[in-house]
SEZA-65366 format. One record per residue (C-alpha): y, z, x; residue in three letters. Coordinates in steps of 0.05 Angstrom, whole numbers, plus 5000, padded with zeros to 4 digits. Each point is the difference from the previous one (the first is absolute). Example, Ala and Ser with C-alpha at 12.3 -4.5 7.8 and 13.67 -1.06 7.14 Angstrom:
491051565246ALA;506949875027SER;
***
This chain:
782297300881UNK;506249845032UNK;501149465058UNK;497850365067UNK;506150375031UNK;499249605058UNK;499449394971UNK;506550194948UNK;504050185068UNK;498749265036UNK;501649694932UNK;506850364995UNK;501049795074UNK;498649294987UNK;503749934934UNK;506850415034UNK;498849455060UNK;503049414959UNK;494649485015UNK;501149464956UNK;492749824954UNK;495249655034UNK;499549494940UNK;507149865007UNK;499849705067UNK;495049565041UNK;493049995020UNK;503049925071UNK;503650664982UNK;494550354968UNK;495649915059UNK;504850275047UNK;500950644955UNK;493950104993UNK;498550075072UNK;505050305012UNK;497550564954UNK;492750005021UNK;498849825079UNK;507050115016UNK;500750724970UNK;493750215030UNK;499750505058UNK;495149915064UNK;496650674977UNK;499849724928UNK;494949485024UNK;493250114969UNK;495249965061UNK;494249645005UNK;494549725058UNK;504149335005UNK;502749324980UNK;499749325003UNK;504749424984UNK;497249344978UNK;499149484951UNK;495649844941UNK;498049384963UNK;504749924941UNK;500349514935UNK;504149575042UNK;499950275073UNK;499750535042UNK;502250704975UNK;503750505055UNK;495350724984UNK;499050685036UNK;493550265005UNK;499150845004UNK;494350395028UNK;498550654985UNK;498050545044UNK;493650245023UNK;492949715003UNK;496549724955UNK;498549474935UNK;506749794972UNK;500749684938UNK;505349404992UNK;506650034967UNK;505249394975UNK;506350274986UNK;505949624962UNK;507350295016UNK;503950074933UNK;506949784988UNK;499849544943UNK;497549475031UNK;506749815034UNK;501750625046UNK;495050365048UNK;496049785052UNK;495250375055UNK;505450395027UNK;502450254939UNK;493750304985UNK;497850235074UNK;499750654982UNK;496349904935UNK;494149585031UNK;499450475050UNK;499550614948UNK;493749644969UNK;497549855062UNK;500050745015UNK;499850344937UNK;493149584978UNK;498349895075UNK;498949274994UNK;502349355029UNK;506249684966UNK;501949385007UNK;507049814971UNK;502049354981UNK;506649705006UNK;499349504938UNK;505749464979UNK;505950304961UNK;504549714938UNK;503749654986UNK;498949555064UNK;492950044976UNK;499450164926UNK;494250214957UNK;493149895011UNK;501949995084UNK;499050685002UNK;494750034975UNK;496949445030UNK;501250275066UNK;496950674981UNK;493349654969UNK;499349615072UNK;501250485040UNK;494850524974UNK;496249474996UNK;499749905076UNK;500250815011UNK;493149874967UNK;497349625046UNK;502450315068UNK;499050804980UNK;496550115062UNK;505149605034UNK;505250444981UNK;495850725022UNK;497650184921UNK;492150044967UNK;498549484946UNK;503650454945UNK;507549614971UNK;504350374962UNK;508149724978UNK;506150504995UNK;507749884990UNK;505150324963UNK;504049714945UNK;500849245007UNK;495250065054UNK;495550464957UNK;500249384942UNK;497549565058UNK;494650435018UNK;497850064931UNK;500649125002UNK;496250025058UNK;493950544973UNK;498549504934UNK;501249325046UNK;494950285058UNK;495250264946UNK;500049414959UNK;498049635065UNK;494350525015UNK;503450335063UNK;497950694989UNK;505850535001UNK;498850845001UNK;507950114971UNK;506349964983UNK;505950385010UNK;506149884955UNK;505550395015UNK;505849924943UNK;496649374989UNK;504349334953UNK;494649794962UNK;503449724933UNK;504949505015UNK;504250064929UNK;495250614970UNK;504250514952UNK;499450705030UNK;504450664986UNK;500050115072UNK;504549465011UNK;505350204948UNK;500150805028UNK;499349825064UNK;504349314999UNK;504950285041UNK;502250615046UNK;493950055041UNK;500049445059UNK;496349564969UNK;504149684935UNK;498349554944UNK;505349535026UNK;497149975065UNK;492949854965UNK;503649454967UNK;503549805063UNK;493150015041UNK;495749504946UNK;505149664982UNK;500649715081UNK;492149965003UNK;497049704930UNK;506649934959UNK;498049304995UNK;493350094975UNK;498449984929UNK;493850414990UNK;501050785012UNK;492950164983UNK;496849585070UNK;495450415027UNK;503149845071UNK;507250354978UNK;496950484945UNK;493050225021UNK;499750444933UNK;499049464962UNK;493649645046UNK;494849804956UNK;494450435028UNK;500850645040UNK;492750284991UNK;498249895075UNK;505150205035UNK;498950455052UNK;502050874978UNK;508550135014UNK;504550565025UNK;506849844956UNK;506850405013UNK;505150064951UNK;506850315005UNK;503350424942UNK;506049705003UNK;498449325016UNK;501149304948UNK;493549765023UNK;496850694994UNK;496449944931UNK;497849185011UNK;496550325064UNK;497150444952UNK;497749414953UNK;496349685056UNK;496350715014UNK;497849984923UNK;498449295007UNK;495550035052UNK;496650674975UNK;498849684928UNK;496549365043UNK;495150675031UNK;504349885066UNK;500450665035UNK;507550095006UNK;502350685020UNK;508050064977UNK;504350465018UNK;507350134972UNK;504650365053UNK;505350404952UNK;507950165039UNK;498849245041UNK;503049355005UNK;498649335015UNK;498949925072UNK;498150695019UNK;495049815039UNK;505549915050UNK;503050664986UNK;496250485025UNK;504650185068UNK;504850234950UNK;495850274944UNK;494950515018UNK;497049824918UNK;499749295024UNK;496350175058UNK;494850354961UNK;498749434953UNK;500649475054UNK;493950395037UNK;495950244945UNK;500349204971UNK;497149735070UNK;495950595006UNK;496849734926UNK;499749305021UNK;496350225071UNK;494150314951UNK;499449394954UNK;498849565066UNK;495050415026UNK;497250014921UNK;
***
């Protein structure tokens, strides 16, 4: 089907704006932009609700982490969520994605805690991913702590959905016993061959370029695509990891590697339940004040990920 009408009017609007490609200027400058386009387009009545929040730091690979923590409302036995912000690993951060942790909060009515991890290039390949591993680490330890039960699950979207997915096969290996996963437009395959990213390589927010521009800053320098760290498709054993809610986006490059990882983990007897959403984008998740489409999928996704935590 063709791009969501909504989605197709903000693209024209962005593309008739004149803003220069992110990959053509700095990281500096692609963090500002992209704040610019998330927190600092959003609304006060735009602000997903939820019981409350809580600034503070976690343990990191190499010190202490800034992260948000998100409780849901009502009463009762909340499961525990880590959520990684996307952005490439160079752009984002827990403002950025507010609005996004608070949607899973809400929408699968569980704690979230987001973590502000170390971005490239200041902090290239495995940092990231490093930081990710050590903080869920600590969540681990401290759920009651933090107001959840003694159920773990990961979430993130894009680069932050290909740390989540790090994070699931690190934690499991270790024997720290997850309930899910939810990868939203998750990077999985660092230099995989997809069709997705040659129809979808440019025109629709996220571009090929972009991609380039984004692993080139974090693991440009590292020689082996197929780590398990920057490319969880290839880990050497995904047979116990714990069931997954995947999102893809029809018009997304990283759309049909998300897709792999799905197939992956069903042909390891993973429980992955994957779900294409035709007309969208990369980043849609974000979209939903402008798309009414967007909206639909956003809710419906958390809404799937709420039932796989409560099994």
């Amino acid at each position: 089907m063709p791009v969501d009408p909504h989605i197709a009017a903000m693209l024209t609007m962005m593309d008739e704006a004149g803003m220069p490609p992110m990959y053509e200027g700095s990281p500096e400058a692609g963090r500002a932009l992209y704040l610019q386009l998330t927190h600092g387009a959003r609304t006060p009545e735009q602000l997903v609700p939820v019981a409350s929040t809580e600034d503070r730091t976690v343990p990191g690979a190499e010190g202490d982490l800034r992260a948000r923590v998100y409780r849901p409302e009502g009463e009762g036995s909340f499961p525990t969520v880590v959520f990684f912000h996307g952005g490439g690993w160079v752009i984002g951060d827990l403002d950025t994605h507010d609005n996004m942790a608070r949607t899973v909060c809400r929408g699968a009515r569980a704690v979230v805690l987001a973590v502000d991890y170390r971005l490239a290039p200041e902090h290239p390949f495995p940092a990231a991913a490093e930081d990710a591993v050590a903080a869920a680490r600590w969540v681990a330890q401290h759920l009651g702590e933090l107001g959840g039960d003694d159920r773990l699950a990961v979430a993130g979207d894009s680069a932050g959905g290909n740390l989540a997915a790090v994070v699931a096969q690190q934690l499991t290996a270790d024997g720290t016993p997850l309930v899910g996963q939810f990868l939203v437009y998750p990077a999985v395959d660092a230099e995989g061959e997809y069709p997705s990213r040659v129809e979808n390589a440019k025109g629709y927010f996220l571009e090929k370029d972009t991609m380039d521009w984004f692993y080139g800053h974090y693991a440009g320098a590292w020689e082996d695509a197929k780590d398990a760290r920057l490319s969880p498709l290839h880990g050497a054993d995904l047979s116990a990891l714990p069931p997954a809610v995947i999102v893809t986006a029809e018009y997304d490059p990283l759309r049909d590697e998300g897709e792999a990882y799905g197939a992956a983990l069903q042909a390891a007897g993973v429980r992955a339940d994957v779900h294409r959403y035709d007309g969208m984008i990369h980043g849609f998740f974000d979209m939903g004040p402008v798309s009414p489409a967007a909206q639909a999928a956003i809710d419906e996704s958390c809404a799937r990920f709420g039932g796989l935590l409560r099994g």
